[in-house]
Backbone as CSV, one residue per row, in Angstrom:
resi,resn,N_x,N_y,N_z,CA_x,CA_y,CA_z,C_x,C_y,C_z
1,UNK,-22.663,-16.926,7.577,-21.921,-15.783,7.058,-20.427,-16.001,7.279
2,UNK,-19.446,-15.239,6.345,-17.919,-15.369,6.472,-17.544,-14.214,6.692
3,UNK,-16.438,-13.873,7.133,-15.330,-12.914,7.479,-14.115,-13.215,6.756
4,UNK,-14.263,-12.507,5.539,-12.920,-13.457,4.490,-11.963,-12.245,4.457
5,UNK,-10.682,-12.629,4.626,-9.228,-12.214,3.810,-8.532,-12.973,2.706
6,UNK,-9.140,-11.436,1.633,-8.242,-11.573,0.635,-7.256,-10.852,0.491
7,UNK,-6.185,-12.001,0.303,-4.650,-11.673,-0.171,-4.800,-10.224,-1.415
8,UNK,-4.048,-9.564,-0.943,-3.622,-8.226,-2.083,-2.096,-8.108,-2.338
9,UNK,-1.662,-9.000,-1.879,0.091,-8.639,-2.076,0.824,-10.183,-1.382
10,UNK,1.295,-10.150,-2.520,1.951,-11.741,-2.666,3.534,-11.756,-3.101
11,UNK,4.540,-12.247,-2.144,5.887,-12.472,-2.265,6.330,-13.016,-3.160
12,UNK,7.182,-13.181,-4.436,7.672,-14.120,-5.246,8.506,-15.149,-4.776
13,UNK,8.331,-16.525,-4.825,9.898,-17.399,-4.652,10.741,-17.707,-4.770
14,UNK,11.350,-16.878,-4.027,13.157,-16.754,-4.192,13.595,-17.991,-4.817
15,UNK,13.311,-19.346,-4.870,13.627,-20.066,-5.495,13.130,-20.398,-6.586
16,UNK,12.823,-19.105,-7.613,12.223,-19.044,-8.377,11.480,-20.530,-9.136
17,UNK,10.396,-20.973,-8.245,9.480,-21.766,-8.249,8.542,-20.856,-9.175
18,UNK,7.841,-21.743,-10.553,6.301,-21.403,-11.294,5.290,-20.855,-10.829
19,UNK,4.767,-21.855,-9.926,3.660,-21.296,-9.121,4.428,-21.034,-7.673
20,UNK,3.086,-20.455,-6.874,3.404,-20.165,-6.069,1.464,-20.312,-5.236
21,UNK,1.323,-20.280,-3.266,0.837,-20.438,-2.822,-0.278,-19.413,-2.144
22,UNK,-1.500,-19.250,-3.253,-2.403,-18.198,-2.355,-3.346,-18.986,-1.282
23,UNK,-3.331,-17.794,-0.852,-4.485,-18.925,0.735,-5.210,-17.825,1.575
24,UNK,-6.537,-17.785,1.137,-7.725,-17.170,1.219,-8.119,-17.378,2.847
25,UNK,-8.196,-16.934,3.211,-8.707,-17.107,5.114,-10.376,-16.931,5.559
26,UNK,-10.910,-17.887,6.012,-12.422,-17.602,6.068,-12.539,-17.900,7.675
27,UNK,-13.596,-17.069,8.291,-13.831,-16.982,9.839,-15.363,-16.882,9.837
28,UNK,-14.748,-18.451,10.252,-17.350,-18.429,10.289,-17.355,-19.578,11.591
29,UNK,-18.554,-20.049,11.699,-19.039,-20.856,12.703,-19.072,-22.068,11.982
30,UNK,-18.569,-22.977,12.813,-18.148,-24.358,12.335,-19.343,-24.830,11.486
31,UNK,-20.544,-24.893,11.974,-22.396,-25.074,11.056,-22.338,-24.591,9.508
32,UNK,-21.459,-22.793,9.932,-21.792,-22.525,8.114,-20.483,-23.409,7.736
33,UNK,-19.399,-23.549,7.904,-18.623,-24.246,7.116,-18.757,-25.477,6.980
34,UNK,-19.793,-25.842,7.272,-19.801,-27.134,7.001,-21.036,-27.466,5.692
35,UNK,-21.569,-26.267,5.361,-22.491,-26.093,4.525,-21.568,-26.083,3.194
36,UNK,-20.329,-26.123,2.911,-19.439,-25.672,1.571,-19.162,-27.041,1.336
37,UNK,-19.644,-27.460,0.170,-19.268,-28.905,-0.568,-17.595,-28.564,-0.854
38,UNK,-17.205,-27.243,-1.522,-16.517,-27.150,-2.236,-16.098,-25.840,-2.546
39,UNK,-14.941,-25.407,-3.874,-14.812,-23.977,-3.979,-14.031,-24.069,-5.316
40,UNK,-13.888,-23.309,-5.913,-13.202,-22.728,-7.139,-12.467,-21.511,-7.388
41,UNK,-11.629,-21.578,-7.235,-10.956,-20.034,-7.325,-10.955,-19.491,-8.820
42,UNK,-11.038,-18.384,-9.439,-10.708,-18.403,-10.808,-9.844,-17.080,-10.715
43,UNK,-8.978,-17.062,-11.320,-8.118,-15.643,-11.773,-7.709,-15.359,-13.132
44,UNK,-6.760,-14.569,-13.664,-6.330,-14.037,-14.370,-5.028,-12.954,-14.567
45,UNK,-4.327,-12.750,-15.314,-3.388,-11.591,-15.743,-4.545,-10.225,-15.564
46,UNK,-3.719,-9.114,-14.972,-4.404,-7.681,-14.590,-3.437,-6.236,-15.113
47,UNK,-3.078,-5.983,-15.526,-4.585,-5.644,-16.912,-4.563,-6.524,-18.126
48,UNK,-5.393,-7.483,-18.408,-5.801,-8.327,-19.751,-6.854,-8.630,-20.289
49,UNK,-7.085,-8.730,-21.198,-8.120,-9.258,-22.021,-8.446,-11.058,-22.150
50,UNK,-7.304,-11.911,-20.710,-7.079,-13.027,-20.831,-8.276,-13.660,-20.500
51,UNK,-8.968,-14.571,-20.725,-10.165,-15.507,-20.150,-10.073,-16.045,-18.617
52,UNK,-10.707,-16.147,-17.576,-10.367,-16.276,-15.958,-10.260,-17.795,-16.485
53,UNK,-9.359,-18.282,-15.859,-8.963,-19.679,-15.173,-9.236,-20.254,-13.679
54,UNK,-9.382,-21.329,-14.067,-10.066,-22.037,-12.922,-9.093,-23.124,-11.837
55,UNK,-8.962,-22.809,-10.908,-8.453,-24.101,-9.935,-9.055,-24.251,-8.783
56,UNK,-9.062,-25.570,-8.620,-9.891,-26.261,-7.579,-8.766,-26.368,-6.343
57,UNK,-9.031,-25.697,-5.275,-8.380,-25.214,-4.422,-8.710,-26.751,-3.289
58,UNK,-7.124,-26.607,-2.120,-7.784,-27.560,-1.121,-7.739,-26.585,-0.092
59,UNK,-8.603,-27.020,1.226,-9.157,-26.688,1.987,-7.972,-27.610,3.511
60,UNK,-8.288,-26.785,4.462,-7.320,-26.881,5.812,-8.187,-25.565,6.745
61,UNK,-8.273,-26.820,7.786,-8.787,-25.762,8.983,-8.242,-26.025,10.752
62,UNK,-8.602,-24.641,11.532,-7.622,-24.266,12.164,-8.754,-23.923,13.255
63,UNK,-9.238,-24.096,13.916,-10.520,-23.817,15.161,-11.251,-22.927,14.357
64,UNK,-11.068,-21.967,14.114,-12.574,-21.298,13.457,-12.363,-20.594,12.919
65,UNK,-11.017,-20.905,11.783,-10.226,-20.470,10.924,-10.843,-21.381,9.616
66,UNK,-11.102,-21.323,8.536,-10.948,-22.200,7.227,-9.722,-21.316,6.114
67,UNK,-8.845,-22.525,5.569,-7.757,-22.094,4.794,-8.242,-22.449,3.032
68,UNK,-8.497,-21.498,2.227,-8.681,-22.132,1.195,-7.122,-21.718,0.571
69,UNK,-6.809,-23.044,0.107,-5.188,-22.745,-0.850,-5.053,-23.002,-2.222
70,UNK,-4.749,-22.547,-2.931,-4.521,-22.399,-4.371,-3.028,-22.345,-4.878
71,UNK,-2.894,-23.231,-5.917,-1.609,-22.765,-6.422,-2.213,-22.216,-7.815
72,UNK,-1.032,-20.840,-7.823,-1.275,-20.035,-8.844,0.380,-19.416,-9.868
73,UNK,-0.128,-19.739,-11.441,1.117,-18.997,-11.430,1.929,-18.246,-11.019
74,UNK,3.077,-18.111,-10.604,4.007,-16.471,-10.266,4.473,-15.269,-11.372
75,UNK,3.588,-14.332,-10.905,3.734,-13.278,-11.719,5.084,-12.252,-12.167
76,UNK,5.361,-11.490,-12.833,6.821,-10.729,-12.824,6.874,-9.653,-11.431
77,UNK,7.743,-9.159,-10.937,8.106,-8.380,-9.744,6.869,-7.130,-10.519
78,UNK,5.768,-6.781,-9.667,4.828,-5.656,-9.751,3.422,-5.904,-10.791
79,UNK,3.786,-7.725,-11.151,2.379,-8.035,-12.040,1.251,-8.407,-11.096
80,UNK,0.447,-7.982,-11.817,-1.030,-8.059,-11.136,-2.033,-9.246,-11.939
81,UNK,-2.654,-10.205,-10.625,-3.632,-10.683,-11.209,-4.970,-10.194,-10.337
82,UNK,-6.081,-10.602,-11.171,-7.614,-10.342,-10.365,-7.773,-11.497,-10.089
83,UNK,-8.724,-11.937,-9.145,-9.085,-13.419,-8.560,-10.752,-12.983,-7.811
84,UNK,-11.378,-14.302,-8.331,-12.830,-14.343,-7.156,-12.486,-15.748,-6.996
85,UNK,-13.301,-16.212,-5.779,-13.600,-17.233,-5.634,-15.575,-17.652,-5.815
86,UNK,-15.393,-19.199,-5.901,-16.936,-19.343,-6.105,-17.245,-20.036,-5.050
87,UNK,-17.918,-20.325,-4.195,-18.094,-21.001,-3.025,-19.389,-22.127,-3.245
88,UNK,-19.467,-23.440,-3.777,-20.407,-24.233,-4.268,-21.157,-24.590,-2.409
89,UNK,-22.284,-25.149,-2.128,-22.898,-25.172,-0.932,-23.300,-26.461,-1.451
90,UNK,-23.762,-27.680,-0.265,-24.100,-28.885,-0.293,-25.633,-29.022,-1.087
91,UNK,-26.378,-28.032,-1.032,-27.602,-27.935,-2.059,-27.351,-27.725,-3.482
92,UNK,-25.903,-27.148,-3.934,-26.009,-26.732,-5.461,-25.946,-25.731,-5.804
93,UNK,-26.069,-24.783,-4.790,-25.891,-23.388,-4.941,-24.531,-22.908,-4.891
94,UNK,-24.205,-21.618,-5.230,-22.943,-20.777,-5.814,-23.099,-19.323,-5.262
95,UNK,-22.005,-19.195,-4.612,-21.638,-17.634,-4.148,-20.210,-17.073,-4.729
96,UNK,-20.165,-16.487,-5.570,-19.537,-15.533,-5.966,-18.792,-14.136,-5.345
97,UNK,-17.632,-14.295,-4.906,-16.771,-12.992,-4.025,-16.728,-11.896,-5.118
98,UNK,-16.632,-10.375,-4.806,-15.988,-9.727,-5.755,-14.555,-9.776,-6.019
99,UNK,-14.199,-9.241,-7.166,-12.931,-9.417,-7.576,-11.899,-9.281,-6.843
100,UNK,-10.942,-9.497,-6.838,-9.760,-8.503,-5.868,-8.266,-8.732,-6.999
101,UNK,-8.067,-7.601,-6.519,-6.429,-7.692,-7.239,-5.595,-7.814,-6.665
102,UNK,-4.572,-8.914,-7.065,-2.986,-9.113,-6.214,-1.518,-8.271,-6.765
103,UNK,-1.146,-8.129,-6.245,-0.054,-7.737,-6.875,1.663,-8.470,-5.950
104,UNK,2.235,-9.123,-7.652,3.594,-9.731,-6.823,4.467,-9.076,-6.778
105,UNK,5.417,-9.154,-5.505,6.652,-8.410,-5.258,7.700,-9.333,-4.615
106,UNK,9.013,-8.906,-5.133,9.796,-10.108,-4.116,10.274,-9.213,-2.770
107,UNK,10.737,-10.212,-2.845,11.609,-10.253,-0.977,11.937,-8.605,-0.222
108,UNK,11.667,-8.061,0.407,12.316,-7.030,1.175,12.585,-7.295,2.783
109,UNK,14.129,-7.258,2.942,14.760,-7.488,3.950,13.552,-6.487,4.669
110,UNK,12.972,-7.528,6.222,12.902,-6.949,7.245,13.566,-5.667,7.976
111,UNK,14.789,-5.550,8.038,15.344,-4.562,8.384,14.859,-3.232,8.126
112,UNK,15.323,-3.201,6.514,14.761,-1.950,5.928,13.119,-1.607,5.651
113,UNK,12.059,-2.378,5.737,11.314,-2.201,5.622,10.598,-1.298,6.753
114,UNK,10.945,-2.160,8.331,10.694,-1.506,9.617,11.027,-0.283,9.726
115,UNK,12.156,-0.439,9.562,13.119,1.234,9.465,12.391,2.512,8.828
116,UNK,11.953,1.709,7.124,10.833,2.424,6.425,9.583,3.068,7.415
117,UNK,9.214,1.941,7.696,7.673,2.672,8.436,8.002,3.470,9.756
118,UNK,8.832,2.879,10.221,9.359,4.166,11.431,9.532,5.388,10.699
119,UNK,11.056,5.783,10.302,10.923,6.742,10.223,9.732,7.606,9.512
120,UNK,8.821,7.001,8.276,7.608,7.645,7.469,6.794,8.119,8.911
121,UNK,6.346,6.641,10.123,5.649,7.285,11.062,6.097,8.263,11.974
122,UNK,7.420,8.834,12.546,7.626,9.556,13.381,7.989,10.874,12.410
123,UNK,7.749,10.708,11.214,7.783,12.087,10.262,6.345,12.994,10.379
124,UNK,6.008,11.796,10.703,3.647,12.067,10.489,4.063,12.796,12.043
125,UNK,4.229,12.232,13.379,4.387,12.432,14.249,4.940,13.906,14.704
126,UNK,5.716,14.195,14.044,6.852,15.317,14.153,6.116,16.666,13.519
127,UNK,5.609,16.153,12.608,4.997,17.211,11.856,3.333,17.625,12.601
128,UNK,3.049,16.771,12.986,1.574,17.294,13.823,2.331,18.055,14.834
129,UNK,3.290,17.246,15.630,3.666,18.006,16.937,4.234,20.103,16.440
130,UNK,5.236,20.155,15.125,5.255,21.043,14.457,4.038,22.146,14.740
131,UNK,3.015,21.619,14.069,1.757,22.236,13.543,0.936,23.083,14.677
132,UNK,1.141,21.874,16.074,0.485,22.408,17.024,1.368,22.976,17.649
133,UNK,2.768,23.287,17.934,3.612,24.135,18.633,3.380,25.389,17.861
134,UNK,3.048,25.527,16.638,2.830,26.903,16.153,2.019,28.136,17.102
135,UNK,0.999,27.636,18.042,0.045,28.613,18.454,1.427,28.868,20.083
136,UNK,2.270,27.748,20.141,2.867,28.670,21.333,3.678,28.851,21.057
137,UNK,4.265,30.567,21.254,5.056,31.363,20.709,6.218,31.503,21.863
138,UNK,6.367,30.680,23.048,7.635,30.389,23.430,8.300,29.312,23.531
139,UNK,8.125,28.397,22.644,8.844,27.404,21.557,9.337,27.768,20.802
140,UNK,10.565,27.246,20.605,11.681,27.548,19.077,10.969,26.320,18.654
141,UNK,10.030,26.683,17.312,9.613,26.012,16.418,10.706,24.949,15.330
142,UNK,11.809,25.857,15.357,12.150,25.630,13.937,13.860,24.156,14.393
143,UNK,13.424,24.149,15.407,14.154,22.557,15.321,13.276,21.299,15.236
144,UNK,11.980,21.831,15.336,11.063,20.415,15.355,10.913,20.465,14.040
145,UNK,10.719,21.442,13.517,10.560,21.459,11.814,11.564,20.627,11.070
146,UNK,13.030,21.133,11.704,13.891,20.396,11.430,14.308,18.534,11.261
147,UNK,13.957,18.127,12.517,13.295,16.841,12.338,12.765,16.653,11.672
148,UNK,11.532,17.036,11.573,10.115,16.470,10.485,10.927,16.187,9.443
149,UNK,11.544,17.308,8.887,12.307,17.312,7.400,13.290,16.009,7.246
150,UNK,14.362,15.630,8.575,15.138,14.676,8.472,14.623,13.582,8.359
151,UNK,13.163,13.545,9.081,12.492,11.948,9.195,12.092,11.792,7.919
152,UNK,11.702,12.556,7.808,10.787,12.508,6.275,11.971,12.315,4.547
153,UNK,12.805,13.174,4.640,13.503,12.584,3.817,14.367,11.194,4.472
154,UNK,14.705,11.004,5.360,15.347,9.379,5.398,14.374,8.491,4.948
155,UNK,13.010,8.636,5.564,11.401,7.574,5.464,11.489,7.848,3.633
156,UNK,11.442,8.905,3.748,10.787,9.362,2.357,11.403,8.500,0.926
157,UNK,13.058,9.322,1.302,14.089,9.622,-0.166,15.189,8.738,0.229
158,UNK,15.020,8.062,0.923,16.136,6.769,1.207,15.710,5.506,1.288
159,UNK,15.261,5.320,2.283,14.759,4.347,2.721,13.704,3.447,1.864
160,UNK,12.469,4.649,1.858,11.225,4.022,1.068,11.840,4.029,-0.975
161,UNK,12.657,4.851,-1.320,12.936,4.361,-2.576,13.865,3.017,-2.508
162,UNK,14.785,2.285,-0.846,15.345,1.166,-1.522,14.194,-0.038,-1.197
163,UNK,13.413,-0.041,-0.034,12.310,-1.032,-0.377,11.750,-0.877,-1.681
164,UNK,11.425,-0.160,-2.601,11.143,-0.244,-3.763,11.718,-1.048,-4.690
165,UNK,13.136,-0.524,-4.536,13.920,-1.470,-4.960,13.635,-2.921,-4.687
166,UNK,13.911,-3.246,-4.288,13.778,-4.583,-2.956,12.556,-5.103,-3.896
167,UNK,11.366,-4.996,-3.847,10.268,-4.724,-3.787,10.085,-5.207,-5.441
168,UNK,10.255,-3.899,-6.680,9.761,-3.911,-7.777,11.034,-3.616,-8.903
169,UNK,12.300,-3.393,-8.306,13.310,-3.460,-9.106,13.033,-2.134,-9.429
170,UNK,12.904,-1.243,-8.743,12.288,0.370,-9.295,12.676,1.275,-8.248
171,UNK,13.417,2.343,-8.013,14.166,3.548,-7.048,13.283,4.342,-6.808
172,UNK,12.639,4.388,-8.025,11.608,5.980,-7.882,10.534,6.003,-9.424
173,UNK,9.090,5.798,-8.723,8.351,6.021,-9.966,7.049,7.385,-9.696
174,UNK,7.719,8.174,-8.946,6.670,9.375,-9.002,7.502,10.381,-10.089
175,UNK,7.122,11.625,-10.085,7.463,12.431,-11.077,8.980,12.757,-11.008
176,UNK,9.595,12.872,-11.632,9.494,12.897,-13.330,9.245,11.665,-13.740
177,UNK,9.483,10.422,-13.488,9.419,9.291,-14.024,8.132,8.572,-13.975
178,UNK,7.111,8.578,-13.500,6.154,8.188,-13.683,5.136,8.795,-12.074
179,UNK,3.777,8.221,-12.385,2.850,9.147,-12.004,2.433,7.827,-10.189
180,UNK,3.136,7.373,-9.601,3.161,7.031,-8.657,2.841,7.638,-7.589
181,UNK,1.776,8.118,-6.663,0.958,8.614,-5.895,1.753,8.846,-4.840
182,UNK,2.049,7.672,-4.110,3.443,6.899,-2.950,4.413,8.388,-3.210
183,UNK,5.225,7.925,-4.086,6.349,9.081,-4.558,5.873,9.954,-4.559
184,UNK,5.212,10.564,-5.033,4.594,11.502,-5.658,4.167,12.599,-3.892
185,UNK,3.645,12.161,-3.313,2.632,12.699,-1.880,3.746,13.199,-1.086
186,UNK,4.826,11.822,-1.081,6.117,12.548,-0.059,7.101,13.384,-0.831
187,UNK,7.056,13.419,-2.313,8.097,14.892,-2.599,6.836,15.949,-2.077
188,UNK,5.764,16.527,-2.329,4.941,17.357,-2.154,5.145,17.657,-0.643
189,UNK,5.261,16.732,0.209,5.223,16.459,1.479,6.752,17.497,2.032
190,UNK,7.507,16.855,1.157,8.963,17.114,1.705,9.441,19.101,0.970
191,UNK,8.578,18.809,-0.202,8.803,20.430,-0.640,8.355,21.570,0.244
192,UNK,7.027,21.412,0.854,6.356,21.742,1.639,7.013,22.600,2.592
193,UNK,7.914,21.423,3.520,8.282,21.193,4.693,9.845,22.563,4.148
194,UNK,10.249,22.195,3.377,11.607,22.388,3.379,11.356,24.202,2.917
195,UNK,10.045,24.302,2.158,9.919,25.458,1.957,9.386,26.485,3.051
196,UNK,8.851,25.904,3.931,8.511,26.678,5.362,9.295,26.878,5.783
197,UNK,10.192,26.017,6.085,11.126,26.082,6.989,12.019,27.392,6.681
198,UNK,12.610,27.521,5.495,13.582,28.674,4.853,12.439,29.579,5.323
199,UNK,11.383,29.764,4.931,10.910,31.175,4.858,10.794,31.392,6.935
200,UNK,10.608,30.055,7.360,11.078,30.962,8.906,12.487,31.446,9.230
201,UNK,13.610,30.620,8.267,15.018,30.862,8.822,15.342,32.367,8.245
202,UNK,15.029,32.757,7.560,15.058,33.780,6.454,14.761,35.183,7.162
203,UNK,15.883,36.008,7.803,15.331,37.400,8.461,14.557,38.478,7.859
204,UNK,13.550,38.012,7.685,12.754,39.147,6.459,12.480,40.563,7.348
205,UNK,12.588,41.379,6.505,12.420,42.798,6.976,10.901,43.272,7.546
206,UNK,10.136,42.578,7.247,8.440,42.553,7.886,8.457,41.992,9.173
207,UNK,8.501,42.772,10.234,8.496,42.426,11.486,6.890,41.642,11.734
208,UNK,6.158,42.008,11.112,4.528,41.447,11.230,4.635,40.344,10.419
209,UNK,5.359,39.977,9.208,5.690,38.386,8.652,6.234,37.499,9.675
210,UNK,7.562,38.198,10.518,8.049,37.203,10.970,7.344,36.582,12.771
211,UNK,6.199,37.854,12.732,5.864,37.338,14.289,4.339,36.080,13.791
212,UNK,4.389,36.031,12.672,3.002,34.998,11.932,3.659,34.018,10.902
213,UNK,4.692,34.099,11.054,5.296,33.080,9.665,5.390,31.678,10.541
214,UNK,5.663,31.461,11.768,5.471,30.284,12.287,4.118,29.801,11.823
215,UNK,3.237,29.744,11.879,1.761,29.268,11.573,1.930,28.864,10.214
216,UNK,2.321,29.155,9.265,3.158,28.940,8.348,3.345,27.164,8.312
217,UNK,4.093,26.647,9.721,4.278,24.552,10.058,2.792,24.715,10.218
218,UNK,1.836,25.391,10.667,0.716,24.746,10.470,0.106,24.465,9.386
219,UNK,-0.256,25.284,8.281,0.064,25.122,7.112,0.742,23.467,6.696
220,UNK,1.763,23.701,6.284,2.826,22.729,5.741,2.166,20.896,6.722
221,UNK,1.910,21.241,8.371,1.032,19.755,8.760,-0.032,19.572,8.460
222,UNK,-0.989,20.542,7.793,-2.037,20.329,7.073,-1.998,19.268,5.744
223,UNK,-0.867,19.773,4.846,-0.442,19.655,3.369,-0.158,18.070,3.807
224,UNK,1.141,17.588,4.817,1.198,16.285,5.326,-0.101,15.384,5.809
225,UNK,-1.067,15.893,7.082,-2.085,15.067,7.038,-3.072,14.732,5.642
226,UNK,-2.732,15.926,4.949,-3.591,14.910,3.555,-3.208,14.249,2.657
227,UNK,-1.675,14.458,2.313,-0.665,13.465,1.754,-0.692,12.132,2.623
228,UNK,-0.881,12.207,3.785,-0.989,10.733,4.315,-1.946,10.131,4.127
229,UNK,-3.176,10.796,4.091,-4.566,10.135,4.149,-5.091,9.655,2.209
230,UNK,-3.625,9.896,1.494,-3.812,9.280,0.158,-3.326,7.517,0.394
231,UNK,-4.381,6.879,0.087,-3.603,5.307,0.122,-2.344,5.366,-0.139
232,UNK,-1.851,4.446,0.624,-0.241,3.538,0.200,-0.525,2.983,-1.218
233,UNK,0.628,3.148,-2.160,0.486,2.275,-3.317,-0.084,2.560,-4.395
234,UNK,-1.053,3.841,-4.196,-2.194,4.468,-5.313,-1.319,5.190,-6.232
235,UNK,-1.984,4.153,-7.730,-0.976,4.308,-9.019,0.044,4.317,-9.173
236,UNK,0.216,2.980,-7.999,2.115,2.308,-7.950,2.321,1.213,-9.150
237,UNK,3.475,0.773,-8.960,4.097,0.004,-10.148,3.165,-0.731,-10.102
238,UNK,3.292,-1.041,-11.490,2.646,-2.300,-12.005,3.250,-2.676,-13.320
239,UNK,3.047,-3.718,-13.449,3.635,-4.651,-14.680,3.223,-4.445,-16.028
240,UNK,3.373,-4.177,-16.816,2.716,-3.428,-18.261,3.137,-5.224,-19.423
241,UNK,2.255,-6.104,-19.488,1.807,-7.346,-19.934,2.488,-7.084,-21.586
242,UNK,1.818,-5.997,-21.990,1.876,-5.929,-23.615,3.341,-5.843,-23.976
243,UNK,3.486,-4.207,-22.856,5.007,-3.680,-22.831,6.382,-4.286,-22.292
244,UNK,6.061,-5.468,-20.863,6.861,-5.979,-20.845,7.786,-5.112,-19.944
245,UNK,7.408,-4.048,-19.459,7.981,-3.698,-18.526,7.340,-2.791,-17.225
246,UNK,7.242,-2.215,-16.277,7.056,-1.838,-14.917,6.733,-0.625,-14.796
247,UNK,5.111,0.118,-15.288,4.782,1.397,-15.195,4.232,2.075,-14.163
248,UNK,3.447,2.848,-13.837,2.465,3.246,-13.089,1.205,3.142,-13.645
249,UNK,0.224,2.163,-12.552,-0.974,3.072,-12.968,-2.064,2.515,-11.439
250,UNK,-3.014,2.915,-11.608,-4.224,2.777,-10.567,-4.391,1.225,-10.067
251,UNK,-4.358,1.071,-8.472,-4.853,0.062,-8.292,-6.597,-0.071,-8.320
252,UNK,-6.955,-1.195,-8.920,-8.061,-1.779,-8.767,-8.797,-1.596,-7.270
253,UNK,-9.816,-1.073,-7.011,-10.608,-1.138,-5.685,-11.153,-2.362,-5.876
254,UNK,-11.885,-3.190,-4.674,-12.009,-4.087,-4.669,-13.104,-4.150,-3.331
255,UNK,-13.893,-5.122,-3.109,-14.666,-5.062,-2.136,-14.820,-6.464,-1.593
256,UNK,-14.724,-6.312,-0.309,-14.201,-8.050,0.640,-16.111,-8.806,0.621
257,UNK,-16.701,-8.512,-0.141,-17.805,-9.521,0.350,-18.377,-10.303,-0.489
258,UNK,-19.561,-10.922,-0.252,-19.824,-12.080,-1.134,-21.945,-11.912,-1.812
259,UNK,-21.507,-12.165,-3.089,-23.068,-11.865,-3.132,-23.419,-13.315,-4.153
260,UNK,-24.558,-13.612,-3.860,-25.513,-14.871,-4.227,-25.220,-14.270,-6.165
261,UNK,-25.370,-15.624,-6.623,-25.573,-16.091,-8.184,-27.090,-16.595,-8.136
């Protein structure tokens, strides 16, 4: 049996090199790998009607690591290909992976990327802590709220639209401009937030609103834990083949295992 990683996201070469280097990772016991005569990778353009292509991949191993490597065309910043591999065995037999989809992106400075996931994670952070200070009512709620809001738009509306950039040559593809999930979860996320918040700053004349309007961030960390628990990336850019340019739509699911031919 194997323990395989497949690649889903592949860097372009800055030196804008043709192809470029996929490399499939397999974790088995030295016995089964030694049972593989051979392998075949086949892929394709995603979304196409193109016929899968075939390359005969070489092989490199690492203690109880196997490297299968492929060179494969390089796609445009956010094109997608599908790929299986076939795994031939010293008897003649053939195992077949399910599909998986890649998608290429170039370069994003380290810097900003880290920065990205910090602040997105101490926004997640801020906002639970929010949610649960609601039930104690001798906490000033409404500076942690405050945070949440700052983390979340820097993670959100700065940061994560210039890795995009970086990324797909694209600032912003949730609404209005296209139907990007990513975008899309943290404006919902950030409207949320920003709309609680006013209605606690807001001296409303309902003395019984304002002693329950805190519960209110509980609320709003609800709306966040399920905006988070939407995949990263769901109905992010992608490369439009026909059109020639960089839309939204659904990534491909995909499943890591291997079934007999």
């Amino acid at each position: 049996s194997f323990a395989v990683s497949f690649p889903r996201s592949l860097v372009r070469p800055a030196n804008r090199d043709p192809e470029t280097l996929l490399t499939v990772t397999f974790r088995s016991a030295v016995e089964d790998r030694n049972q593989i005569l051979g392998a075949v990778l086949y892929y394709k353009r995603y979304p196409s009607d193109d016929p899968f292509k075939a390359v005969v991949p070489s092989f490199s191993v690492d203690k109880e690591k196997m490297f299968l490597n492929a060179e494969i065309p390089v796609q445009p910043s956010a094109g997608k290909i599908t790929y299986y591999i076939q795994l031939i065995g010293g008897d003649g037999t053939t195992v077949n992976s399910a599909e998986t989809t890649l998608r290429f992106r170039d370069h994003v400075p380290g810097v900003a990327l880290i920065l990205h996931i910090l602040f997105v994670f101490f926004a997640f952070l801020f906002s639970n802590f929010t949610g649960i200070y609601a039930f104690a009512r001798d906490v000033k709620i409404n500076p942690y709220a405050l945070i949440t809001i700052i983390m979340l738009f820097t993670g959100g509306f700065i940061l994560g639209p210039l890795v995009q950039k970086y990324a797909f040559g694209v600032w912003w593809s949730g609404w209005p401009a296209g139907g990007d999930m990513t975008d899309n979860k943290t404006l919902i996320a950030l409207l949320t937030w920003a709309a609680v918040y006013m209605l606690n700053r807001i001296p409303f004349a309902s003395a019984r609103f304002c002693r329950w309007r805190r519960f209110l961030y509980l609320a709003a960390a609800l709306v966040t834990m399920a905006v988070y628990s939407i995949p990263h990336s769901t109905a992010g850019s992608q490369y439009n083949y026909e059109k020639g340019t960089i839309v939204t739509g659904r990534d491909q699911t995909t499943e890591h295992d291997f079934g007999t031919e």
